[in-house]
N, C-alpha and C positions, 0 to 999 in steps of 0.2 A: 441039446440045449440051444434055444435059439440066439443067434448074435446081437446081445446090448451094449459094445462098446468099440467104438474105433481111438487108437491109444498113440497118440505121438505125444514128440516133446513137447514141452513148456518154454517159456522164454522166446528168444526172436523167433521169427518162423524165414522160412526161405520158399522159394516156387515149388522143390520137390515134394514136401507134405501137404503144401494145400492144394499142386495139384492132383498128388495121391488122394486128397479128401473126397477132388471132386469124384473120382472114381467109386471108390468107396461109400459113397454116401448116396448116390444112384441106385446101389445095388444095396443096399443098407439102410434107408429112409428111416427107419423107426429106432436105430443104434443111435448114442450118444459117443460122441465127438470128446474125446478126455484128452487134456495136454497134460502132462505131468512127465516128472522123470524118478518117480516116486518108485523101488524096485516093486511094490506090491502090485502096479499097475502095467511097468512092463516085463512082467513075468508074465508068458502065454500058458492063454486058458483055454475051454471052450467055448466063452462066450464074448471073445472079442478077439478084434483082428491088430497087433502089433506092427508099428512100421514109422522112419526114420530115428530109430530109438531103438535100444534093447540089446545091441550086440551081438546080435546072431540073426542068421539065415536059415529058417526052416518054413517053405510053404505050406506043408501039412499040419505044423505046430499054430500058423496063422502071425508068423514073425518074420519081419520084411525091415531090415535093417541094411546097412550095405556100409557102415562105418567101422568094423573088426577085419583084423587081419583075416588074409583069405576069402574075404567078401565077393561074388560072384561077379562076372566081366561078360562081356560080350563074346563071341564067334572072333571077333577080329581084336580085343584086348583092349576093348573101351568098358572104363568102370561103370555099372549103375547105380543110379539114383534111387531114391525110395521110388519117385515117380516112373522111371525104368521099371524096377521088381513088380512095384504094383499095377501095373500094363501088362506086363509079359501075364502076370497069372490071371487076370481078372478083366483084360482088354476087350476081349472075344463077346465075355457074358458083359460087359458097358456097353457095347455095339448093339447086340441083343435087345437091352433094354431100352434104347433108343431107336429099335425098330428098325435098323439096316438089314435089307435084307439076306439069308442067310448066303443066297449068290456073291453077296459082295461082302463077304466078311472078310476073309481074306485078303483083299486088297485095300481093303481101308483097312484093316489092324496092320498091316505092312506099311502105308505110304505113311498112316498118322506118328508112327514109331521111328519114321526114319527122318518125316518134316517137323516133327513139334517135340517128340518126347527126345533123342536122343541131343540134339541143341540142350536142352534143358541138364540131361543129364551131363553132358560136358560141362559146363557151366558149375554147375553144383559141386560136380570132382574133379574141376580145377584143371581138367585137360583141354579147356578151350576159355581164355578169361573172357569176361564179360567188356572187356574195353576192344577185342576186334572188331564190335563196330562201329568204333570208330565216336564221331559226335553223337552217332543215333545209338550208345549202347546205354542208354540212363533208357529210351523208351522202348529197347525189349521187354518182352514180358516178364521175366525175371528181373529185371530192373525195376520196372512199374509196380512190381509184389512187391517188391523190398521198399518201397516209397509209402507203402498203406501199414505200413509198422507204428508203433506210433513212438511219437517224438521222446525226447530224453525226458522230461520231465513231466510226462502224462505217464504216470506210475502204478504200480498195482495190477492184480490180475483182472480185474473188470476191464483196465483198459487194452490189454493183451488179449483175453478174447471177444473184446469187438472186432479190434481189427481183425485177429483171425477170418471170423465170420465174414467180417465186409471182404477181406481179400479173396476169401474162398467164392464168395457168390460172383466176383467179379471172373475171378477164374473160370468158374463153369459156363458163362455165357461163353468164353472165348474158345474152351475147348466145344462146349455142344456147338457153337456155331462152324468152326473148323470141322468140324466130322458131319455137318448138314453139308459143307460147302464138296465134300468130298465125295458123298452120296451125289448131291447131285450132277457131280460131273461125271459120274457114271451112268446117271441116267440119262445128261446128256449125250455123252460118247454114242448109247445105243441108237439115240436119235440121229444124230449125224452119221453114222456108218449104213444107216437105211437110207437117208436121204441121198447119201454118197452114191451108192450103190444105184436108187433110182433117176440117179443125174446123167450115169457113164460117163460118157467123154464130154458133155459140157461142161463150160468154164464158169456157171456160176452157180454156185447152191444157193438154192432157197428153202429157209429152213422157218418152220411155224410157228416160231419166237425166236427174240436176243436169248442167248445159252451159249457158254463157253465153245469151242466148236475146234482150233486148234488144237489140240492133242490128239484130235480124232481125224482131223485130214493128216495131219505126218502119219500117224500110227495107220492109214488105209493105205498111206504111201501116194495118194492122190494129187499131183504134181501138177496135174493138169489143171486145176483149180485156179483162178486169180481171184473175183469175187466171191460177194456174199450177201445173199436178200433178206431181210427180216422185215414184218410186222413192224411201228415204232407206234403205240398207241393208237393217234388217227391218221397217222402218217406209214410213211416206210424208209426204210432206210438201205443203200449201199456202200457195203464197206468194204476194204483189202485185207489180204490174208498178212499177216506179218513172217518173216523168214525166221524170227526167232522169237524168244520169249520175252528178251529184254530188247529195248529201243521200238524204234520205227519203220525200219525199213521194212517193206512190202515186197512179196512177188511182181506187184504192179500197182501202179498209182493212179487215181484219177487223171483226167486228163488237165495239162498246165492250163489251159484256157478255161476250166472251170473255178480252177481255185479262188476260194473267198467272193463269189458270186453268190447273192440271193436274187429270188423272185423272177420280174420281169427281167433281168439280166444273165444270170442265169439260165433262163429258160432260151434267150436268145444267144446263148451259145453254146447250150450245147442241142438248141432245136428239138426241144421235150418238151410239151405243155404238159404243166405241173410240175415243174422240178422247182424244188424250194433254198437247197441252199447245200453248198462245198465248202465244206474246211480247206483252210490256207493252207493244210501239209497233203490235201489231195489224199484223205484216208477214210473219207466219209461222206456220205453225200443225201440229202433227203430230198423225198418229193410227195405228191400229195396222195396219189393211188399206184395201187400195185404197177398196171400198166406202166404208169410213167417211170417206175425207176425200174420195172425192167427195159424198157426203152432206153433209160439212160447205160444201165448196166449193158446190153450189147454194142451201147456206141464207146465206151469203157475196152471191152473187150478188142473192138477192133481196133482201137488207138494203139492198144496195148501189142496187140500182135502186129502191128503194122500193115493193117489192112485199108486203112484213108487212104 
């Protein structure tokens, strides 16, 4: 029997079932979406998939509940969420249908589970509250879902499944676009461990677009690196590797006598025709053709090493 109904509750909704939905409704396009708490609807069948509702745990039955005693936990004794359950079993074929390819499925149903879903499922079972972050926890995502509910006195189920709907389509732009952004940093990676690779021992890669590119010089272990050339539209640009993931600091800096120079000033000091312009924190630098910022970038390099 083919599947016509995906069945959660009724009443408020929270992140885990709409973002169960968005899973679910990917691989389901032609099912209908039922909220109810009505026993007739979450009693599993074979023609629809049951989840943050119903009281039990049975993935072959098509029942993804995680609110009864004994509800299923993680490897390390973190509860899940319906959002949780419905990823662990249906993760793989969403990836799938979204066209990642079958190389990297594994690692994107790992990283997206461990960045986006397991947050969420804390949150939902109350083993992480939503106020550790602090001023910015009203604009987590979970917060931001809970804001498309609709107000106390907009009443009735007309007004409880719009919002559903509105919150659910907002949902899926965030998770499709997380699991694009994640793909493509693996397509990146490949691109930078070949450019790596054909750089050796120089200190600057030049890489055939802006693409993420950190994850991929620690992960080669490539130490030797300070710079980095890209492409900027009709321009090009030089930029610094940062030592971590958060703040600013650099392997190495532009040099101080370029900082916050455009044009003609610029260009005369750091003796580049075509250098166009340095950021004040010396983490960036453009000029007008390739030549000239790799020009700039080996006089970079030798500041850098103390070779002036």
């Amino acid at each position: 029997m083919p599947l016509r109904y995906l069945v959660t509750h009724s009443g408020g909704f929270h992140a885990d079932e709409v973002l169960a939905s968005v899973i679910l409704t990917r691989l389901h396009p032609d099912a209908e979406i039922v909220r109810s708490r009505e026993r007739a609807w979450i009693t599993p069948g074979p023609d629809r998939i049951v989840y943050d509702v119903g009281g039990a745990f049975d993935p072959e039955a098509g029942i993804f509940d995680h609110h009864q005693r004994g509800a299923p936990q993680r490897e390390d004794g973190q509860p899940f969420s319906a959002f949780g359950l419905v990823w662990r079993q249906f993760g793989r074929d969403y990836l799938r249908a979204l066209d990642v390819p079958e190389t990297d499925l594994d690692a994107i149903h790992a990283s997206f589970d461990a960045a986006f879903v397991v947050p969420v499922d804390m949150v939902d079972t109350g083993t992480l509250s939503s106020g550790a972050a602090g001023p910015l926890a009203a604009m987590t995502l979970p917060g931001l879902i809970e804001t498309l509910k609709p107000v106390f006195d907009e009443t009735g189920l007309e007004a409880e499944t719009r919002a559903f709907h509105d919150a659910l389509g907002i949902a899926r732009s965030f998770v499709e676009a997380r699991v694009a952004r994640s793909a493509a940093k693996l397509r990146a990676e490949a691109i930078v461990m070949a450019t790596i690779e054909r750089t050796g021992d120089g200190r600057v890669l030049e890489l055939p677009t802006g693409m993420p590119f950190r994850p991929a010089v620690v992960k080669a272990q490539a130490d030797h690196l300070l710079f980095v050339v890209t492409p900027r539209g009709e321009e090009w640009s030089l930029g610094g590797i940062r030592l971590a993931d958060d703040g600013f600091a650099q392997r190495a800096d532009l040099p101080e006598a370029w900082a916050g120079l455009t044009g003609a000033e610029l260009e005369q000091a750091s003796g580049v025709d075509g250098a166009l312009f340095c950021h004040t924190g010396r983490f960036i630098a453009t000029a007008r053709t390739r030549d000239a910022i790799l020009a700039m970038a080996d006089k970079a390099v030798d500041e850098a090493l103390g070779n002036n």
